[in-house]
C-alpha positions, -999 to +999 in steps of 0.1 A: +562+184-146+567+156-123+604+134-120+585+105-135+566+123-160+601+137-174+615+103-173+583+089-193+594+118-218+631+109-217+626+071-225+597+077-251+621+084-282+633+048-272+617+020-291+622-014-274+601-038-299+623-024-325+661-047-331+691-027-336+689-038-369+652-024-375+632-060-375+600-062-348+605-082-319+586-090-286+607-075-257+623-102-235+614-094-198+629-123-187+651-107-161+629-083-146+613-080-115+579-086-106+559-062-096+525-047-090+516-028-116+484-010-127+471+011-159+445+032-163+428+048-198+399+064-204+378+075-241+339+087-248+313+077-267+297+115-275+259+108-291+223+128-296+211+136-260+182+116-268+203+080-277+219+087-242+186+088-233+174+053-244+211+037-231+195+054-192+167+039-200+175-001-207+154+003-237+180-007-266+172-027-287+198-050-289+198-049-250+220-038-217+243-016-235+261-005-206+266-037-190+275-054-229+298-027-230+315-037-192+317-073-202+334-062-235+359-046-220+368-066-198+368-098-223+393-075-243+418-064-221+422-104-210+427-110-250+453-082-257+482-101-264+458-119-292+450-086-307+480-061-308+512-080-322+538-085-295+519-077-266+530-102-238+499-127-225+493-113-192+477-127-163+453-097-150+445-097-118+421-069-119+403-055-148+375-028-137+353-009-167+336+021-156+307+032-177+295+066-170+264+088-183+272+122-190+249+146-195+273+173-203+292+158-235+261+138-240+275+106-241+293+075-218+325+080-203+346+048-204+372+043-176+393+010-178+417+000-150+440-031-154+463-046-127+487-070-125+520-083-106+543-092-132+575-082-148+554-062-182+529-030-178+495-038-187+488-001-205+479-021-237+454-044-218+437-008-203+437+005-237+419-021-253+395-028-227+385+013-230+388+013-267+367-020-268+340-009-247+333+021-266+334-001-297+302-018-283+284+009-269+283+026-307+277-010-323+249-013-298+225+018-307+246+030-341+213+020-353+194+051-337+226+073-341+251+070-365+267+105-357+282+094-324+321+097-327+345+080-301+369+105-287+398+107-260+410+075-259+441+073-241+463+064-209+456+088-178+478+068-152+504+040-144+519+030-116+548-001-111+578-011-130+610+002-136+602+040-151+579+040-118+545+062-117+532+081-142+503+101-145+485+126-172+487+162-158+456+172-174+436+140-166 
C-alpha cells in the first residue's frame, strides 16, 4: 500500500462535517491553500447485449443516449453543492464524462473526471457526474430493459490537497 493510500486510511475514521458536539456542519476551508486538484470515479450501466446494441446504434427512442448521458454528467457535477448537503459550490474547471461500450459486461462504462484549483477536493462533484450519467443512460432505454442494474460506482483517483494523491490499487 502506497504512503498516501495509508494516510487516506489513517484520516478516514476522522469525520470533519461532524462538530465536536455531534451537530452537521459545512467544513470551513477558509485558511487553506489553493491548489490544483482533480477526482476521478467511475460506475456501469450492465444491460441485455441487445439494448447495448440499440445505444451503438443511435436508435433510442428517446434519443442520443450516450451523448444525454455526457451532458448529464457534466450538468451534475457543476450542481453538486445543490444536491448533497454541505458540499462546497465549486468552480470546476474541468469536468470530462467518458462513455464507453463494453461488450464484455454488456453495458457502458462511465468515467467522470473533475478538476479544479481551489482550497476543497471535488471527489463529490466526480461522483455525482458518474452516478448521474448512469442515471440517464437507464432512464433513457429502461423502457426496452428494465433488468439493467448500475454497479461500481465509486472514486478510482485524486490528486491535490493536503492528504496529497490517492489512488484505488485495484482500479
Amino acid at each position: 500500500m502506497s504512503a498516501a493510500n495509508k494516510k487516506a486510511e489513517a484520516d478516514a475514521g476522522k469525520l470533519t462535517h461532524i462538530a465536536d458536539s455531534g451537530e452537521a456542519r459545512m467544513v470551513d476551508v477558509s485558511d487553506k491553500a489553493e491548489t490544483q486538484r482533480v477526482a476521478v470515479a467511475v460506475g456501469c450501466v450492465v444491460m441485455k447485449p441487445e439494448t447495448l446494441a440499440l445505444i451503438r446504434s443511435g436508435d433510442a427512442k428517446k434519443g442520443d443516449v450516450l451523448g444525454t448521458a455526457r451532458i448529464a454528467g457534466i450538468m451534475a457535477a457543476k450542481r453538486t453543492h445543490e444536491l448533497i448537503p454541505l458540499c462546497h459550490p465549486l468552480a470546476l474547471s474541468k469536468v470530462v464524462v467518458d462513455l464507453t461500450c463494453d461488450e464484455s459486461l454488456p453495458g457502458v462504462r462511465v468515467r467522470a473526471e473533475c478538476r479544479l484549483t481551489g482550497k476543497t477536493g471535488v471527489e463529490m462533484e466526480a461522483l455525482t457526474a458518474a452516478s448521474v450519467a448512469c442515471l440517464t443512460i437507464y432512464d433513457m432505454v429502461k423502457a426496452v430493459d428494465r433488468f439493467m442494474t448500475i454497479e461500481g460506482v465509486g472514486m478510482v483517483e485524486k490528486a491535490g490537497g493536503k492528504s496529497g494523491d490517492w489512488k484505488r490499487e485495484d482500479a
